[in-house]
N, C-alpha and C positions, 0 to 999 in steps of 0.2 A: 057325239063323243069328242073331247078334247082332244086335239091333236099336236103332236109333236115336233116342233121345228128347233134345227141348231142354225144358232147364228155367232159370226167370226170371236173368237174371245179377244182382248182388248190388250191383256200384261201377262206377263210372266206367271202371274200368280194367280191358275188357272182352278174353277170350280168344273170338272169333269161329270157328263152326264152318264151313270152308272153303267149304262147301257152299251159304252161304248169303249168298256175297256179291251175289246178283242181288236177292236177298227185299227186304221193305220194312221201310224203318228201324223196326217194331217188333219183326220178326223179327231185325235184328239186335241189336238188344240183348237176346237171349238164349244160353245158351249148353246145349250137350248132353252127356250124358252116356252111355255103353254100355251097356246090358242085357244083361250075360254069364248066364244061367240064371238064378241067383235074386241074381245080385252084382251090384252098381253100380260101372260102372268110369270112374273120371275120365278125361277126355279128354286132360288134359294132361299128366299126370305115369304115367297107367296102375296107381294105387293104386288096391284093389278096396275096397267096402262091402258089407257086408248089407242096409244101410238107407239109402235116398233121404236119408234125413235125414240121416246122419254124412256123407253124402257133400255137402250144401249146407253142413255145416262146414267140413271140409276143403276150400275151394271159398276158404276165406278167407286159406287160408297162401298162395295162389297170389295172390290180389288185394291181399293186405295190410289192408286191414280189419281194425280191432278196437274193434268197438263197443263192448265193455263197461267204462268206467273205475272205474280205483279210486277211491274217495271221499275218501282221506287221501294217498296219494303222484300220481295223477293217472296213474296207470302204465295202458297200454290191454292189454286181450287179444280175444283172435278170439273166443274159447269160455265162456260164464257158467260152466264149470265151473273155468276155469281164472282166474280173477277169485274165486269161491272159496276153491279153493287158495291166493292171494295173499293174501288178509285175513289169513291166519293166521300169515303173517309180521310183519305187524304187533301182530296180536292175542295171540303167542308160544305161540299154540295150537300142541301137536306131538300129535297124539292117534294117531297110526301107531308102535308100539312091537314093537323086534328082541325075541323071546324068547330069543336066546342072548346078548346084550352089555345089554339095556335101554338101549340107545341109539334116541332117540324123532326121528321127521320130520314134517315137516308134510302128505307127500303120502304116498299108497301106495306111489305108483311108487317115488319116492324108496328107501323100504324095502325094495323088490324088488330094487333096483338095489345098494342096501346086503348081502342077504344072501346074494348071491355074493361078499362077502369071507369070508364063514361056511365056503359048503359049496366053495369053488372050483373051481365048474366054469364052463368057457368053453366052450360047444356050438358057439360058429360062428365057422367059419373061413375064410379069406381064402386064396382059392382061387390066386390069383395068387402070395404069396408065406407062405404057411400059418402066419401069426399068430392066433393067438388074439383070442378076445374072449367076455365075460362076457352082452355087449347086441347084440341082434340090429342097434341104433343104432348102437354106437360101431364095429358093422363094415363100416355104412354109408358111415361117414364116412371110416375110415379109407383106403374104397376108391378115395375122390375123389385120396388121395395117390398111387395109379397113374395114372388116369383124367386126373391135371391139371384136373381140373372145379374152378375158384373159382366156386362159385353165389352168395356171398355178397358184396355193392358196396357200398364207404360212401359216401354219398349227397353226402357233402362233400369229397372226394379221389379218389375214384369205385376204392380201392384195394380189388382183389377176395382172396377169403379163400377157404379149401378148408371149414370150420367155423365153424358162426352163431358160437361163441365165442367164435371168432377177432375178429370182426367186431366183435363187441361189448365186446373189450380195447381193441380200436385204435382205436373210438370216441372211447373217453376220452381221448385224444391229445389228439381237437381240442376236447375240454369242459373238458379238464386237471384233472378230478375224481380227488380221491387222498382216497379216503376211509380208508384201512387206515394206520393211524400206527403207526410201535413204540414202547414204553411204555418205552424204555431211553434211545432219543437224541432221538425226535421224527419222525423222519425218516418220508416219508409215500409211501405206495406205490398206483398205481391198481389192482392185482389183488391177490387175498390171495393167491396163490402167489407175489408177489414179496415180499412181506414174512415169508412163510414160510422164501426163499429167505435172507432181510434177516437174520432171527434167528439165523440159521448163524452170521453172522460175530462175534453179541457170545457164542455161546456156545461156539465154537470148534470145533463137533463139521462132521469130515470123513469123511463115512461113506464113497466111493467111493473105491476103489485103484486103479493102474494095472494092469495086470498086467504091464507091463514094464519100468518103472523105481521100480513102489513107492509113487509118489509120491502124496498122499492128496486128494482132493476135497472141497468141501460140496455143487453140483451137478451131476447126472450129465451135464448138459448141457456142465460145465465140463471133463470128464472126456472127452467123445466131442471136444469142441474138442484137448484135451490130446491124444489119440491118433493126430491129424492131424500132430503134429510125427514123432510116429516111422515114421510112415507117410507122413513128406516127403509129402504133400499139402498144396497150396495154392490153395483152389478158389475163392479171391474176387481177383479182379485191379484193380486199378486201371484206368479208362478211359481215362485219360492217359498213365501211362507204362507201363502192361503189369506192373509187380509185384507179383505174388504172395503173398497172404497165408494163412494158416493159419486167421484166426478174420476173422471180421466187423466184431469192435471193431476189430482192427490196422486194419483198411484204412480206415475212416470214419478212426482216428487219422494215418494217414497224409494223407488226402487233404488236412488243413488244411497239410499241408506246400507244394499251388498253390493253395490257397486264399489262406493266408498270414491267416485271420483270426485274431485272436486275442482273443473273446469275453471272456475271464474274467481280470477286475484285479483286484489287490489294492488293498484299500481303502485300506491305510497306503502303501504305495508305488507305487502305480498301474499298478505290471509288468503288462502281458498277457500273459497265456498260450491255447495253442490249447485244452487240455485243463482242465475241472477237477480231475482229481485233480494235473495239475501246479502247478494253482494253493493246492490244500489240503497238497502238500508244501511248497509256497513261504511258504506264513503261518508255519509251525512256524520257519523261520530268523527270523522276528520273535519270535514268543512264548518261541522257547526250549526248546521240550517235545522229548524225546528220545524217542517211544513205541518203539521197538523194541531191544528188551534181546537181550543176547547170553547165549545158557544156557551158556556157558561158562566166562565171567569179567564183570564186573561194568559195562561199558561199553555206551553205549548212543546211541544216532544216531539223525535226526531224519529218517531216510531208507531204506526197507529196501533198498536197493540197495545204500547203504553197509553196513549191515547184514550182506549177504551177502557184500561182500568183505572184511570185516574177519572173518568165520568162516574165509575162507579161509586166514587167518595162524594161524590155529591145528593146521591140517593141516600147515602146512610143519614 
């Protein structure tokens, strides 16, 4: 039979075992754990340990605790080993090295997680809808997208996430922290995937195809948007007048339509507009700049929509 032990609780922000709401307030500020044969099984979540000890770690992703700080960025962690690890981002110690690429990380894990791009296997699968995965984690997560579990709350908008990642992009919203600049226009991005995404556009490369009309991508995300039109899907509706959009941006662009606000003026003529990039065609009718050339004949507009129709007179 499993048996039942309580051990000291750690913070304030105590997980009380059921059992013990008659006990005396010293009894409740402690909490128990399960002694499966020779494993320690948390009480909350039903993660198993070897040792009492890993299990008063792990005791701290649940209360949030993180006693150990950095001494140069001020950044907290749960685990001295994991405040370790972090030094050496600063320190630009990588001392965990691939023997097939010589590409170096700061952590083990890190590297373990790296050389399944090597050998490509993905052992665990997603029983629900039989995707792969490389990380016993990332099939974790992934499961939260059947399951609808958002575990993750931003403490400031209270908007929940299905991935701590997640959670920790959207953060930046409300810090408005853009640390990732491009080194072409300036232009400054809060995730390095979006600046990754950002570099597309000065280097022109569209790596995704449709496969039904051809037409070529930079992101694949832009591409499953793209497939929605041929697949007459319109799965974002407007909560006022009921129309149907195909992508997310259309409908946020639409909705300034009862909004009626129009944020963004030009400095030299003070036009508002609801959009900016309506606003960044509108300055070009001041400056003059014609950026989009025609590969056919030597004409060139200030506008890719004109753009597009004026190719069309080449067809006729």
């Amino acid at each position: 039979m499993p048996m039942k032990v309580h051990i000291p609780e750690m913070t304030d922000n105590k997980q009380l075992c059921p059992e013990m709401k008659d006990a005396s307030e010293k009894q409740k500020n402690l909490q128990f754990i399960i002694i499966d044969g020779s494993l320690f099984k948390c009480a909350i979540c039903d993660k198993k340990f070897s040792r009492k000890a890993h299990l008063k770690d792990h005791f701290l992703v649940h209360s949030g605790e993180k006693p150990f700080l950095c001494h140069i960025c001020s950044k907290g962690f749960a685990l001295k080993g994991n405040l370790i690890s972090h030094i050496k981002v600063h320190t630009g110690t990588k001392p965990y090295k691939c023997q097939a690429c010589d590409k170096e990380f700061f952590r083990n894990s890190h590297l373990k997680i790296h050389m399944s791009v090597h050998t490509r296997e993905k052992p665990f699968t997603c029983s629900i809808c039989e995707k792969v995965f490389s990380q016993k984690t990332s099939l974790k997560s992934h499961f939260l997208i059947h399951t609808g579990e958002k575990l993750y709350q931003c403490h400031i908008c209270y908007k929940s996430f299905i991935q701590s990642s997640q959670l920790r992009s959207h953060t930046l919203v409300h810090t408005q922290e853009k640390q990732f600049k491009c080194h072409l226009c300036n232009k400054a991005f809060s995730e390095r995937k979006r600046i990754k995404a950002h570099l597309l556009v000065h280097s022109g490369e569209k790596p995704f195809q449709c496969s039904i009309c051809n037409k070529w991508f930079a992101l694949k995300q832009n591409l499953r948007s793209h497939l929605s039109v041929h697949e007459g899907k319109k799965p974002f509706h407007c909560q006022i007048c009921s129309k149907g959009f195909s992508r997310k941006t259309h409908l946020k662009i639409h909705m300034s339509v009862h909004s009626r606000e129009k944020p963004f003026q030009c400095d030299i003529c003070h036009q508002g507009f609801a959009q900016k990039n309506n606003l960044m065609c509108h300055v070009l009718v001041h400056t003059g700049e014609r950026p989009f050339h025609c590969h056919l004949c030597d004409q060139s507009f200030n506008q890719k929509i004109n753009l597009k129709s004026h190719i069309q007179t080449h067809g006729k």
